[in-house]
N, C-alpha and C positions, 0 to 999 in steps of 0.2 A: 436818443442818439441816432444822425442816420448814417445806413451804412454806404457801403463804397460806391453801389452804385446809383444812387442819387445823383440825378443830372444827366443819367444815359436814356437815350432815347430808347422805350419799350420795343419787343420784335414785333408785341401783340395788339389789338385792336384794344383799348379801355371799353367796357361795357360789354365786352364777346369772351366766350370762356376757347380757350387753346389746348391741344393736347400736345403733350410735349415728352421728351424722353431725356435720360440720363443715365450715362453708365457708372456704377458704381461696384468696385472690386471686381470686375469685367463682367457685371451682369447687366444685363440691359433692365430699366427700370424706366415708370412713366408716370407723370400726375397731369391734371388739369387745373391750369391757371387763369381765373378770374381775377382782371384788374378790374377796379370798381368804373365807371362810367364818366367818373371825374377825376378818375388818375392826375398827377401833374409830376412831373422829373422828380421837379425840385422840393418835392416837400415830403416829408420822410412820412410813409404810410401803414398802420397796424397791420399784421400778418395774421391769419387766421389756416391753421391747418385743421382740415377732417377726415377722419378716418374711417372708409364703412366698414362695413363686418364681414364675420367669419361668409366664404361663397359670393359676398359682393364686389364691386368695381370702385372705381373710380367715377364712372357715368352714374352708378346707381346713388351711388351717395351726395353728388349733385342735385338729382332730383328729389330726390328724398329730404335732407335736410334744407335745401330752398334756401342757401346761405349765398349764392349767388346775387340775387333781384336784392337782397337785403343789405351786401356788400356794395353793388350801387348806389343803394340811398342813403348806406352809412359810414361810404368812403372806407372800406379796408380792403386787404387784397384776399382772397380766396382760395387756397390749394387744397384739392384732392386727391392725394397719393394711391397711388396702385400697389396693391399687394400681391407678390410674388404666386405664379397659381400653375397646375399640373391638371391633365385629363386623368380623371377616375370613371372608368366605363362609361364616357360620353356625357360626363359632369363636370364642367371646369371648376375646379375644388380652388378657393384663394384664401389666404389666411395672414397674419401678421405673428413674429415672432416676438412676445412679450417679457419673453428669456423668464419665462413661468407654466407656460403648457406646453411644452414640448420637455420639461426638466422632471419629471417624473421619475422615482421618488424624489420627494424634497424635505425640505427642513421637518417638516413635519408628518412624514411617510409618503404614499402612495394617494394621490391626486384624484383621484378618482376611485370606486367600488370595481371589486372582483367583477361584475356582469355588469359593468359600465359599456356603454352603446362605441362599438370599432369603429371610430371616423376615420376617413382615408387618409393615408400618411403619405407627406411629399416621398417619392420615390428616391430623389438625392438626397436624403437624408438618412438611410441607412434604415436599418431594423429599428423601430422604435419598443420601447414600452410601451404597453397595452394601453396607457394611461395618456401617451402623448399625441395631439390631435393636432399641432401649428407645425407651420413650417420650421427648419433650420436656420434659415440666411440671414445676414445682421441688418434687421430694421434699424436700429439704432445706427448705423453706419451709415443706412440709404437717409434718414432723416436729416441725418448729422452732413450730407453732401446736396441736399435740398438744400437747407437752409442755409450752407454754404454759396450754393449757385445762386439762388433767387437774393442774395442778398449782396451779389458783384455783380448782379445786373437789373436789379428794380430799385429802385426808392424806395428804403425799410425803416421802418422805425425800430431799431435793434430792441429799445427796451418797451415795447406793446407786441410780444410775437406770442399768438397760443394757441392750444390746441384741442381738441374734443377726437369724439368718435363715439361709435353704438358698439357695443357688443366686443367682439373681441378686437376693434378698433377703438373703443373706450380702453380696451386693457391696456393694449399699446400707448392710448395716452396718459393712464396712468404710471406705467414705465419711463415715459419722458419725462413727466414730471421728478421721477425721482431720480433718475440717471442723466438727467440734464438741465439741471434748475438753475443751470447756469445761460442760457436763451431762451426761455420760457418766461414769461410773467403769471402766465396762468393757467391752469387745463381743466377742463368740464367735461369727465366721461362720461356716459351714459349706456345703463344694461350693460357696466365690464367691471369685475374688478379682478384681479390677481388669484391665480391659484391658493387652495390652501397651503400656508407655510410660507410663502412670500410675498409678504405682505410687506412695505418701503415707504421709507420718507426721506424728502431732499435734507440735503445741504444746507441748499443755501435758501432764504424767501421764497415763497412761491404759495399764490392761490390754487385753493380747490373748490371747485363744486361739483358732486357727485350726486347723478339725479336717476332713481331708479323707481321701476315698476311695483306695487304690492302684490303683483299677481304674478310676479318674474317665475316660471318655472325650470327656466334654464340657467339662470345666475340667481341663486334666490339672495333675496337683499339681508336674512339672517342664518349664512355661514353652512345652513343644513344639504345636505346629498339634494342634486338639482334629479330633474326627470330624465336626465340621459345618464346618470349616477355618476358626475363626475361634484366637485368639491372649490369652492372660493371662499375666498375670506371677506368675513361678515360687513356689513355695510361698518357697522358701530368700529368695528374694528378700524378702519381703513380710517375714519376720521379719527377716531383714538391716537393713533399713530400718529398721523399728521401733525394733530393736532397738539400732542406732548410736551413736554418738557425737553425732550430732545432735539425737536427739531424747531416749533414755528411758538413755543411758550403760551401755547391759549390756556382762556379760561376750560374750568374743568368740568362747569355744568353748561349745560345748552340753553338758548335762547332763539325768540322766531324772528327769523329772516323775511323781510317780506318781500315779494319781487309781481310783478306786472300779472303773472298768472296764477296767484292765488285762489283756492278757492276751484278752479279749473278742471273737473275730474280729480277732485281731489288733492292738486296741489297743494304741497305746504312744504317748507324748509324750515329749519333751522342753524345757527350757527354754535361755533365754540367763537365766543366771542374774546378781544382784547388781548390778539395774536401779539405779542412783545416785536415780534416782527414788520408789522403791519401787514401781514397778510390777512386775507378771511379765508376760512374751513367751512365750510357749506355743503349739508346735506339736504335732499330734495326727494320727498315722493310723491309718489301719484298712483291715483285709480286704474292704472295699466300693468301690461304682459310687457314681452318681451319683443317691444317694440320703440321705433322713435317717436317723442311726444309731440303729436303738431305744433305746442308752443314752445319749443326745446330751443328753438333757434332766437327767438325775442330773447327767451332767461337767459340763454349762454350767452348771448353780445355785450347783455348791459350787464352783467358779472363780468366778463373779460373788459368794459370798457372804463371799468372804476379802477385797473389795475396796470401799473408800469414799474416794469423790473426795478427794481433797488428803492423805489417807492413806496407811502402808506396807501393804504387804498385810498384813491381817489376819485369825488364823483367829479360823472365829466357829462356832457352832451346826452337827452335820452335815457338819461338813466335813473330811473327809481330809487333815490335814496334812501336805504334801511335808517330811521328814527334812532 
C-alpha cells in the first residue's frame, strides 16, 4: 500500500544519507535518512528502521550495521533514529526507552540484583530505582511521529516497513513489534530482549527474528543474571510467546531455518514453524558476545524481504528460500 507521500519530490539527495530533525511532544528529536540510490516518487518503497544501542548514535549505527551501501543495491529506504542522551561526567550517556528498563520492580520483582552495576540515570527523569538504567521519554511516541512524517513525505510502502536494532535498540524493537504490529511487518532484534517479567507479544501478524550471541554476557540468551547483574527474559521464552497460541498459532517444536550465513561463526537458526498466521518466528545464534554480527545485515534483509503486513511470508528478490 503506498502512502501519502508517494509522488512528492524528496528534500534529499537518493544515494546520500541526511541528518534531519523532528519535534516531538516539544522535544527536539533527530535520525538519519538514507534514500536508496534509485529512489523514484512514484513507486511505493520498503522502510527499514535501526536502532543502535545503549551510549550509541545515530552515525554509529550507520556505520556499523552497513544497511546504507546495502539499501542502494536493494532499493529500501534506511532510518537511523537518535536516542534521547544527557552528559554523565563528560560521557554522553544515550539510551531508548523500551517501557521495561526503566520499570523496575516489574511483574516479576526487581529487574536486576541488589549489587547490580549504577548506570547513569537521565537526570529528567526523576529519582529512579536502583534497577532502572533507560531513559524516561516516549520512544514509542517519537517512532509513532517518524513514521508518521517519513510517510507524508517519501514513497512508502505502508505494508514492507521494519525494524531491528543491537542491544538496547534491539529491545526497543522488540517493543514495537508488540506495541505496534499494527505498521510493522516485521523486526529482527539483535543482543536485546525485554527485562525480566516483560516479556510481549503483538496483536496482530508480525514476523520475528531474534539473533543473539552464545557468549552474550550482558543480555545472556538463557534468562540467567548478565555480568553487570541485571535480568532479561530468556531467548526460548521470547519466541515461546511469540510464537503461542495466543498470539501467531505456530507449531510447537522447532525446526532449522536455513539463511545465507549458516554455518558462519557458528551460525544457525531455527524456527516455530506453520505460524496460522503466516508469520515466521525465527531464532538465531552465533559464535559471538555482545556485539553486531558482520552478516546480521544480509540475514535481517532477506527475512524482512519475504515479509508484507497482512501477508504469508512471501519469497521475493534475493532471498534464500527456507525448503
Amino acid at each position: 500500500m503506498p502512502s501519502t507521500g508517494c509522488g512528492l519530490a524528496p528534500a534529499d539527495q537518493p544515494g546520500q544519507t541526511a541528518e534531519r530533525d523532528i519535534l516531538v511532544d516539544a522535544l527536539a528529536r533527530s535520525y538519519r535518512l538514507h534514500l536508496p540510490a534509485g529512489y523514484h516518487t512514484d513507486t511505493p518503497t520498503p522502510l527499514l528502521l535501526a536502532f543502535h544501542g545503549y551510549t550509541g548514535t545515530s552515525a554509529s549505527a550507520e556505520k556499523s550495521m552497513q544497511f546504507s551501501p546495502h539499501a542502494d543495491e536493494h532499493g529500501y529506504i534506511a532510518v537511523y533514529p537518535q536516542a534521547t542522551f544527557f552528559d554523565s561526567a563528560g560521557t554522553v550517556i544515550t539510551s531508548w526507552n523500551d517501557l521495561a528498563c526503566n520499570a523496575s520492580p516489574g511483574p516479576a520483582g526487581p529487574i536486576c540484583a541488589a549489587d547490580a552495576y549504577p548506570y547513569p540515570f537521565p537526570p529528567e527523569c526523576g529519582t529512579p530505582d536502583h534497577c532502572n538504567w533507560c531513559t524516561c521519554h516516549d520512544d514509542l511516541a517519537f517512532v509513532a511521529a517518524l513514521l508518521d512524517s517519513l510517510e507524508n513525505t517519501l514513497g512508502i510502502d505502508l505494508d514492507r516497513v521494519y525494524a531491528t536494532g543491537m542491544s538496547n535498540g534491539g529491545m526497543l524493537a522488540h517493543r514495537l513489534g508488540c506495541a505496534m504490529s499494527d505498521r510493522f511487518a516485521a523486526i529482527a532484534p539483535v543482543a536485546g530482549t525485554l527485562a525480566k517479567g516483560f516479556n510481549c507479544a503483538p496483536e496482530l501478524p508480525i514476523s520475528l527474528m531474534h539473533i543473539h550471541g552464545d557468549n552474550d554476557i550482558y543480555v545472556r540468551v538463557d534468562g540467567k543474571q548478565s555480568s553487570d547483574g541485571y535480568l532479561y527474559e530468556a531467548i526460548d521464552d521470547v519466541v515461546g510467546k511469540w510464537a503461542d497460541k495466543t498470539s501467531q498459532h505456530c507449531a510447537t517444536q522447532t525446526t532449522p531455518y536455513p539463511t545465507s550465513a549458516d554455518g558462519i561463526k557458528s551460525m544457525r537458526c531455527e524456527q516455530r514453524a506453520d505460524c496460522a498466521t503466516g508469520a515466521e518466528v525465527v531464532s538465531c545464534g552465533w559464535q559471538g558476545g555482545h556485539v553486531w554480527p558482520a552478516f546480521g545485515r544480509d540475514v535481517i534483509w532477506n527475512f524482512f524481504n519475504r515479509h508484507s503486513r497482512g501477508d504469508d511470508a512471501l519469497p521475493r528478490i534475493d532471498d534464500p528460500v527456507p525448503p
